[in-house]
N, C-alpha and C positions, 0 to 999 in steps of 0.2 A: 384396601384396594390393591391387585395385584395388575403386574403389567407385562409385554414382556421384554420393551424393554423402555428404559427413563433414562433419558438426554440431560445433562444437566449442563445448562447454559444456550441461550436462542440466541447465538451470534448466527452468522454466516456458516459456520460449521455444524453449531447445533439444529441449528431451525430446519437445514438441506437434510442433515443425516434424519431427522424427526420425521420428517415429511419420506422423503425416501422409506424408510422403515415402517410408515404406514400403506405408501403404495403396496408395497412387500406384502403385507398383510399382516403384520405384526400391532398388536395392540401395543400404543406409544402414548408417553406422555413426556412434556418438557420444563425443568423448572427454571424460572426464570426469575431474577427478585426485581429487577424493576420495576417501572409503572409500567412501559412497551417493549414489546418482541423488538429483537435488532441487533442484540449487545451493543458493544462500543463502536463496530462499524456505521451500523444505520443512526443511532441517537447523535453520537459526540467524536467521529471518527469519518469514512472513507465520504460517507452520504454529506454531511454539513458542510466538509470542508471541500467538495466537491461543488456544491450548491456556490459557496462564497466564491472560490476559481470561478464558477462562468461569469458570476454577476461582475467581479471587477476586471476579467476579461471584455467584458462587453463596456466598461467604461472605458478601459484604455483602448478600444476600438473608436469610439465617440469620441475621444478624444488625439486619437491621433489619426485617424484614416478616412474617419464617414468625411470631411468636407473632402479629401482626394477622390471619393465617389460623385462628388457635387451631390452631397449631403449638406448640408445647411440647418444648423439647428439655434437656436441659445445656448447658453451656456451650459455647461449638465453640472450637475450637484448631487451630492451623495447623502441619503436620506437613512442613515447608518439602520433607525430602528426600525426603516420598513426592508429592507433588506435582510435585519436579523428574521422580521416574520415569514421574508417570502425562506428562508432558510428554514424556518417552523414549519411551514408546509409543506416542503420537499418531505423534511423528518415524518410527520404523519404521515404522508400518502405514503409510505413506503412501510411501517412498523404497520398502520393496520392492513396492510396488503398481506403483511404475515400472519393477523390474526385471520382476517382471510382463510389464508390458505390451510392455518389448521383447523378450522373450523370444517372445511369442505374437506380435510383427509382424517376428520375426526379424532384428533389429536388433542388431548386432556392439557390444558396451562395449569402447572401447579406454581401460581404465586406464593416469592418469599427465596427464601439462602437454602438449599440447602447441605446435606451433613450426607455422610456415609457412614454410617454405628458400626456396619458390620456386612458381609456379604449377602447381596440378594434384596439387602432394603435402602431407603433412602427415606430420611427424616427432612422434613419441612413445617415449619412454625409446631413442632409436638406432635405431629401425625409423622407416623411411617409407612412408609409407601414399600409393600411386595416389587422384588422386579426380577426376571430371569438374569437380564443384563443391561450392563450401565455405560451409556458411552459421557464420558467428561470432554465439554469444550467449553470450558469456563473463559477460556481464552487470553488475555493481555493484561498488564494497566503500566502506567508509563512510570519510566524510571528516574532517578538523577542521579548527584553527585554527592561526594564528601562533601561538607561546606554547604552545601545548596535546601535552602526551605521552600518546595512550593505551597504557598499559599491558595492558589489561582483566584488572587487579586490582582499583585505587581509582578508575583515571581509566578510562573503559570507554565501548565503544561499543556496538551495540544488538546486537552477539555476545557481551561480557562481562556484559550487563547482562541477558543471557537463564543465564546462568552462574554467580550468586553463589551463595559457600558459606554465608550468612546471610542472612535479610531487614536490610537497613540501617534505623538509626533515623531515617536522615537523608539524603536523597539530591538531590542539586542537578541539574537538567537543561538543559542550554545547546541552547536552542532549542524554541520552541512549535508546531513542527509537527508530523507524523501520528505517525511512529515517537517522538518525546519523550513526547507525550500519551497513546499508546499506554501503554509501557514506564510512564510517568507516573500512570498511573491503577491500573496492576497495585498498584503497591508502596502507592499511597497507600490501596488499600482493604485490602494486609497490615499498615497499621501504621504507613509508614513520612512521615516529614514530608517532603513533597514540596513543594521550589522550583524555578519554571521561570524560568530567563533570557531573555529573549528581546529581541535587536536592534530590532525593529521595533517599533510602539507597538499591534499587533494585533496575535493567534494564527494561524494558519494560513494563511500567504500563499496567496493567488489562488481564496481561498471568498470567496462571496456573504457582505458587510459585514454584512447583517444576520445571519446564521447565527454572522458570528464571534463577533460581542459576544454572541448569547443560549448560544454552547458555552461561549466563558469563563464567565460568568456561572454557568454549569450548574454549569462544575468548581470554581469558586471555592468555592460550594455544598457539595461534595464534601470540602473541604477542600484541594487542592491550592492553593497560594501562588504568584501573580505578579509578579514584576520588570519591567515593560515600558523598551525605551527604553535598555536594556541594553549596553552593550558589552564584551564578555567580552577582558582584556589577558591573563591568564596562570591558569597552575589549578598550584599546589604540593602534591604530594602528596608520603605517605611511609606506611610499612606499615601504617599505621590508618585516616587519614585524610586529607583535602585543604583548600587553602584556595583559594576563587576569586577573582581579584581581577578587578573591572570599572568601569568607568567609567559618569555614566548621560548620554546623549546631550543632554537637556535645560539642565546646566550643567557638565559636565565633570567635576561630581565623582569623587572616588574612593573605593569603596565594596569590602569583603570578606565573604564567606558562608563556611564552613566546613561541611564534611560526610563524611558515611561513603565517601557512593561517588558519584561526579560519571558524567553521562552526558551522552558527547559527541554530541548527536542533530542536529547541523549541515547533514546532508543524506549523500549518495553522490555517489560518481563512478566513471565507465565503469573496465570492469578489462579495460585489452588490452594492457598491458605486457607483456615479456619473449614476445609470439607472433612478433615480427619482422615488424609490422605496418606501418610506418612504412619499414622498411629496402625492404619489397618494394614501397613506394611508395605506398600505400593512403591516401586524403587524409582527414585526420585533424583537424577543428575546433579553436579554440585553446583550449576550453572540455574538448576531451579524446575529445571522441566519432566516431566512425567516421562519415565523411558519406556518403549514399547517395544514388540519384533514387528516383523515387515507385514505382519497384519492390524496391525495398531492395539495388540493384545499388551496390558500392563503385568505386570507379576502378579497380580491377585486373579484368579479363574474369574469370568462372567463381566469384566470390567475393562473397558479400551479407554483409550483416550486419542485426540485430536487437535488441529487448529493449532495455537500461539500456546496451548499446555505442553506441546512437546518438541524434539528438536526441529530444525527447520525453518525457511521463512517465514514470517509473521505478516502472511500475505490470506484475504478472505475467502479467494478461490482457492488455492491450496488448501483451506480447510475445508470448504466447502466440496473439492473432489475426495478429500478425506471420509469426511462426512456420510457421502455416498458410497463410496467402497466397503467403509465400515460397516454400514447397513446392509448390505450386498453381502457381506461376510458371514454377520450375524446369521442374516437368511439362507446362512447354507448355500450361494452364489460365489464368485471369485471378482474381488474385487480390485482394483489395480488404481496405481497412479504411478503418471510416469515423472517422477522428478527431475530429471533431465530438462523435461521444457514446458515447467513450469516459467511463465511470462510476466516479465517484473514492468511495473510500466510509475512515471511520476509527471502528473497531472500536471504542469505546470505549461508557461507555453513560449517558446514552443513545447509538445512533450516527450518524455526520453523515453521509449522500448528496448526491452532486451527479453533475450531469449538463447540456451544453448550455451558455449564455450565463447568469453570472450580472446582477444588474440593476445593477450595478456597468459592468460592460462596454454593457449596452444603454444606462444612461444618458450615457455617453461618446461614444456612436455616434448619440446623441437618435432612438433607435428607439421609436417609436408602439407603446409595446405595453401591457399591462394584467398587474395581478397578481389570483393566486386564492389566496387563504391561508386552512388551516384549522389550527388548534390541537388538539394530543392531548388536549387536557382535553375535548374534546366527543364523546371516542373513546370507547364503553362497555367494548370490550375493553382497551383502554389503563389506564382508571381502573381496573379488575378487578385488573390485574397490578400497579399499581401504577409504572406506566412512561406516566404521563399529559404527562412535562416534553417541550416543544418542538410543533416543527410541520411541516406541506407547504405548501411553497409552489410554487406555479407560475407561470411568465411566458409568454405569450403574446402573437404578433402581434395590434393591436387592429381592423385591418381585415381580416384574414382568418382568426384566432383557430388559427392552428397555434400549438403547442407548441413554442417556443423556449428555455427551460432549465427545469428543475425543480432544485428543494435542498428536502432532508429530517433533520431532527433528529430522532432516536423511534425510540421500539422499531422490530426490523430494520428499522430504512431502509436499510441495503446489502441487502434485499433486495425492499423496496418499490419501489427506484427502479428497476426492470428493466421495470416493467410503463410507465414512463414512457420508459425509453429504446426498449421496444419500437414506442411509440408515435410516437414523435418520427421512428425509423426507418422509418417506413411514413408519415409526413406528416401525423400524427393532428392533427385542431382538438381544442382542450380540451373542447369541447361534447361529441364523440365519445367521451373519457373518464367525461366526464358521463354521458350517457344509457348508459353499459356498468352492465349490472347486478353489482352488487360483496355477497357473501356480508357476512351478518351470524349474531354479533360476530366482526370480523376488522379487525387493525392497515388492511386497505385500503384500508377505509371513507374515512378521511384523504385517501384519494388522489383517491376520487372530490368527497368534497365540497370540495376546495380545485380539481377542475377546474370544479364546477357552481358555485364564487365567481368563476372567470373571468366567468361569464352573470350572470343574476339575483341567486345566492347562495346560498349553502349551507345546508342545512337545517338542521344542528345548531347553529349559531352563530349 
């Protein structure tokens, strides 16, 4: 069978570029080896551990807010294995939404791994598959340490830690970025005592400094416990439990934590082993990832690549505009993404947005610019819900007042910040967010009066 062209891998970047490239009118096919479309997003990644956030968001509402409603219930209790199902059903509705959708843009599933022999073809279980061209979005899988064995029993990565047959009484997290704080936040609002280790002496590398210290600060709040300064030497487990052992950067010492179930939340790295990537010649960063030009062309003719296989965030949209450009490309189109304001968002709650130049970076650059900051406490929908903690901030050029980054803490700010990124994409001045008239009571309110503190100042503050 020939094609013209074969996606390999149905993440978020493959599934988008697949479908795209049959709108196109390109005969397509995707290989995919698991049981369901989705990659690691929709199975064991953005979708599950999304599902767990609302569910133990909605307990620690019940448990801390519904009688301030003059809500009155019994007691609430956590029913771990019906919750893992209702988690099982988000995962289906969503992977066969993809069978779906290739099914109606007539898109070929070729189940199974597979291989690249040689240019033009793609091997799968002993068959080879013809193809004009081959977009690779094999995408991620999760990394660790010297010293560190996951299992994903005791020692667990953010697939075993979406998987436990208990909530832990005790769970130790080696590392304070998205996916640890994520994962970090579920357990700690089921119960479980949560310590985060963390190398650096700040949470979530490459946010806006001030955003970081007021989210630590939030979760500390919460109850979740920080180690900063950290360096993780070795993690002993055995069929109960672990013991961590680290070192703290500040004097050397050496220090041990003990816990149910350790979660190695360290980062990802690109998954393009065993495709025969490197033998066909395909030039391959030392860091792991597929190198491309600004069309996402690999060194081999007829062959792109995308998503978490190459540099860049390791973010599902990002690949997913990938995705569509690439296909765009393929079809003789011009395809584009603006990585500038690509939008980083961490589900937790409250949740943190960013988008743009944090003031971090502009002050490094001694860029002339002005901040517009309003606090949710002057939010009337905010104080309502009960989701008053945090703020918008805006930066802005100070002689020509465009919109150079925004960061947002509060209720949906991953979806607040769209109305900023839309802005920034069109060369919005902050004044122009100003004077847009914004509905009341609504979390957007925020937005507009931390653009109207770039000017004069915000009315509610």
């Amino acid at each position: 069978m020939s094609y013209d062209v074969i996606v390999i891998g149905s993440g978020p970047g493959g599934y988008v570029a697949a479908i795209r490239c049959a709108q196109l009118g390109l005969k397509t096919a995707c290989v995919e080896g698991r049981e369901t479309l989705g990659g690691t997003c929709l199975n064991v990644g953005c979708i599950p551990s999304k599902a767990l956030l609302h569910a133990s968001h909605q307990l620690h509402e019940a448990q801390n807010n519904f009688s301030k409603m003059g809500l009155n219930s019994e007691k609430i209790s956590v029913d771990w294995n019906k919750m893992q199902d209702y988690k099982k059903e988000v995962i289906e509705g969503n992977t066969k939404g993809i069978e779906f959708l290739f099914k109606k843009n007539k898109i070929d599933w070729i189940k199974g791994w597979a291989t690249i022999p040689s240019i033009g073809n793609v091997k799968v279980n002993d068959q080879t598959y013809e193809t004009k061209n081959i977009i690779i979005a094999s995408g991620s899988e999760p990394s660790s340490l010297p010293g560190v064995e996951i299992d994903e029993k005791i020692i667990v990565s953010s697939t075993g830690a979406l998987e436990l047959k208990e909530i832990p009484k005790r769970m130790v997290i080696i590392g304070a970025g998205v996916i640890g704080l994520e994962l970090g936040s579920v357990y700690s609002r089921l119960g479980s005592e949560v310590t985060v280790l963390e190398y650096m002496d700040y949470i979530t590398p490459g946010l806006d400094s001030e955003l970081q210290k007021t989210f630590q600060r939030i979760l500390k709040k919460q109850g979740i416990k920080f180690i900063m300064g950290a360096a993780v030497q070795s993690v002993a487990g055995n069929k109960n439990n672990a013991n961590v052992l680290y070192h703290k950067n500040s004097d050397g010492s050496e220090h041990s934590i003990a816990a149910d179930i350790v979660l190695v939340a360290t980062g990802r790295k690109p998954f393009i082993d065993g495709m025969g990537i490197k033998e066909l010649g395909i030039k391959v960063s030392e860091q792991g990832h597929i190198e491309t030009d600004n069309k996402w062309k690999t060194s081999v003719n007829g062959i792109y690549a995308i998503g978490d296989a190459i540099q860049g965030p390791m973010l599902a949209h990002k690949a997913e505009d990938e995705g569509i450009a690439t296909a765009e490309i393929i079809a003789g189109k011009h395809g584009h993404v603006n990585y500038a304001l690509v939008p980083g968002v961490i589900y937790t709650s409250p949740e943190v947005a960013t988008v743009g130049k944090t003031e971090d970076e502009l002050k490094s650059s001694e860029k002339d610019y002005k901040v517009g900051k309003f606090m949710f406490l002057g939010n009337g929908r905010a104080k309502a819900n009960f989701a008053a903690d945090g703020f918008v901030k805006i930066l802005a050029d100070t002689k020509t007042d465009r919109i150079l980054g925004a960061h947002i803490i509060g209720p949906a700010a991953g979806d607040l910040i769209h109305e900023l990124c839309m802005a920034m994409e069109f060369g919005a001045a902050a004044q122009d967010v100003a004077l847009t008239c914004h509905a009341h009571p609504t979390y957007s309110e925020a937005i507009r009066e931390a653009a109207l503190a770039c000017g004069d100042g915000s009315i509610h503050a």
